[in-house]
N, C-alpha and C positions, 0 to 999 in steps of 0.2 A: 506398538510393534516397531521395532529396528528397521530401517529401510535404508541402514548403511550403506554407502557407493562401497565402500572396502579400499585397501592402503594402495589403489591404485588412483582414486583422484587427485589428481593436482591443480586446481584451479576452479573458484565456485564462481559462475557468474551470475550476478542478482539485476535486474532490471525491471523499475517501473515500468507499470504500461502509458497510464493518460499524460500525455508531454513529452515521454521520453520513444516510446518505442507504437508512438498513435499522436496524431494531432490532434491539436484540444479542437473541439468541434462547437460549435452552436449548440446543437442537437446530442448531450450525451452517449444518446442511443447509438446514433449513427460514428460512433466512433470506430474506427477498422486500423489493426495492424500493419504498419507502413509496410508496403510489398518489399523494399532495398533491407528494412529493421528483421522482415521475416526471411529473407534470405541468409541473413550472419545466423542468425539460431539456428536454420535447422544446421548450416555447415557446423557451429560450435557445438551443438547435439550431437552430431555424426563421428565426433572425436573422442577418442578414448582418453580418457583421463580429466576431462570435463564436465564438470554439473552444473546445466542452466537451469534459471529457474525464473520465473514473471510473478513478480509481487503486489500487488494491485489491494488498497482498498475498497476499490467492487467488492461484492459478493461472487463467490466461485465460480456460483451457478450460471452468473452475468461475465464473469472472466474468461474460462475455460474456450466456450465456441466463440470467442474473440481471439483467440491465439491455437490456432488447427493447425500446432507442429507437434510431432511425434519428439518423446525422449522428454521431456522438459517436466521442471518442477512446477505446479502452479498453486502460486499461493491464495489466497481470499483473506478481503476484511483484516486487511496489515499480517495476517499472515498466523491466526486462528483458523483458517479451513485450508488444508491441503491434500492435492491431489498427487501422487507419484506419475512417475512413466507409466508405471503398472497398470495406472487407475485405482490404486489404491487411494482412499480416504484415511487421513490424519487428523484430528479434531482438536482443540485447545479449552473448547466449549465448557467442557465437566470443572474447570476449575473456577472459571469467572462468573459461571451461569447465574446463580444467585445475586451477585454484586451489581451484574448488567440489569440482570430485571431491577435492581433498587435503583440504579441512578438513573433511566428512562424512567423509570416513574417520575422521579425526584423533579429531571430538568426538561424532560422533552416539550411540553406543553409551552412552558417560556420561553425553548430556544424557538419554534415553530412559528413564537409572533415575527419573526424576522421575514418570514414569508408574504408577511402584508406589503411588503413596499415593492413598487413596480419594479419589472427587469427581475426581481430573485426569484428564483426556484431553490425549492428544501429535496434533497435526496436522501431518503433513509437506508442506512446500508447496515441496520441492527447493532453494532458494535460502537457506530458513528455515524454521524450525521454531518453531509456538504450542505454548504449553502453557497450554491453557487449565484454570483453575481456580475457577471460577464456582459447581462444583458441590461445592468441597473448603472446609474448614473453616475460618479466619481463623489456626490453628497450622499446619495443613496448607500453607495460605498462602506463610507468610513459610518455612516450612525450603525448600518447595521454589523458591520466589525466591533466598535464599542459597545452595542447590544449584547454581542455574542461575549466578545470580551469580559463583561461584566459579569457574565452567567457563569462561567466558565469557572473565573476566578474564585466566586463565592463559593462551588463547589468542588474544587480545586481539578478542574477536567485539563485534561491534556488539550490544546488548541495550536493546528498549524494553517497556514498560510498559504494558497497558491496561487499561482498566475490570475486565475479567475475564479477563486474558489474557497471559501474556510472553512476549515474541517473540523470539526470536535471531535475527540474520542469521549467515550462515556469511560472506558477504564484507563484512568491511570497507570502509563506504563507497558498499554497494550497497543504498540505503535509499527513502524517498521522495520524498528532495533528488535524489538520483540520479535519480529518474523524471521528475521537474518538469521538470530540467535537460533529459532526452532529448528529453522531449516539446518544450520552448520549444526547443531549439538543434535536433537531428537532425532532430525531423517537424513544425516547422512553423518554422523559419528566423528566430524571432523573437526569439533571446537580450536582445538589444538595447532592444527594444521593446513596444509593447503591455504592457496595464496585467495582473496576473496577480493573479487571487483564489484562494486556496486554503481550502478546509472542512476539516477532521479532527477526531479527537477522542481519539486516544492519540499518544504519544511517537516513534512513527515518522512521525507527522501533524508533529509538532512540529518533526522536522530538514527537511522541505518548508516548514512556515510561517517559518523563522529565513530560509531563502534568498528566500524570494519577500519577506519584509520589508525584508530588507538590499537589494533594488532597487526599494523602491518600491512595493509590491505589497499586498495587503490579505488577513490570513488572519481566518479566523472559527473560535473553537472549539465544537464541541457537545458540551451535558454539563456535569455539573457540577460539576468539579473541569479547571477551563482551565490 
């Protein structure tokens, strides 16, 4: 379905949530919308000629009542589930489906031993899998980055980096350039066009900010290691 804004948008705004527009928390769960970050949205939602939109690795269904401002794009899972203003649902699902179920079979099992060592926690987010490491040691750290590293490699999975956190994608290529992309081409008609800002703050941020520069576009990192 076309969910084109029409030749009136002028400016798409793309923004991480966890790091950029939420502080990273202990507790994932407990992560909440900076009240100052949810204030700029709804004002840039309230403007005519604006498309924002929240791109989140979460799953939708975990993103969505995280971000309760009206107007906005909400992406899920790098930006394979989307929800419009409307509440319409966008789905990316039907193309990769197949592929996803082969390489969870393929790697999940081996990336998951990374969970044995104290401090990590494993998040399944169906498309990708965090292992986050926030609460493990700085040796604890790096083996199980080389763990993942390793895996990854052999199956040639996409792998990024965060503050406290590494990410594997199972599909190659289905990342947060991937989301940008859907979002400016499928649901708002504007590949072309219109000037694109993107925020993040880890390395899946980072293959969104390389596309949106390469046409012209303006990305912002938060944090302090850009």
């Amino acid at each position: 379905m076309d969910h084109s804004s029409g030749p009136e948008t002028e400016r798409v705004w793309v923004f991480d949530f966890d790091g950029t527009l939420a502080d990273i928390v202990p507790d994932r769960e407990a992560a909440v919308l900076d009240p100052a970050c949810k204030a700029v949205l709804f004002e840039l939602a309230g403007q005519r000629g604006e498309a924002v939109a929240v791109l989140s690795s979460r799953r939708l269904d975990d993103l969505a009542p995280r971000v309760a401002v009206p107007g906005l794009y909400l992406g899920g899972c790098s930006g394979v589930m989307w929800l419009t203003p409307e509440g319409e649902r966008h789905s990316c699902e039907y193309r990769f489906g197949e592929q996803l179920t082969a390489a969870r079979a393929a790697v999940l099992d081996r990336l998951k031993t990374a969970g044995r060592h104290p401090g990590v926690e494993l998040e399944d987010k169906q498309w990708s899998l965090t292992v986050h490491v926030r609460k493990a040691s700085a040796g604890v750290r790096q083996r199980v980055y080389e763990h993942i590293r390793q895996v990854s490699t052999e199956y040639a999975l996409s792998l990024f980096r965060g503050p406290a956190a590494i990410e594997v994608q199972f599909i190659p290529g289905v990342n947060k350039a991937f989301g940008v992309r859907e979002l400016c081409g499928s649901m708002l008609g504007i590949s072309d066009r219109a000037a694109v800002l993107y925020a993040g703050d880890d390395e899946n941020d980072a293959a969104a900010m390389e596309w949106v520069l390469a046409r012209g576009g303006t990305a912002l990192t938060v944090g302090s290691a850009p």
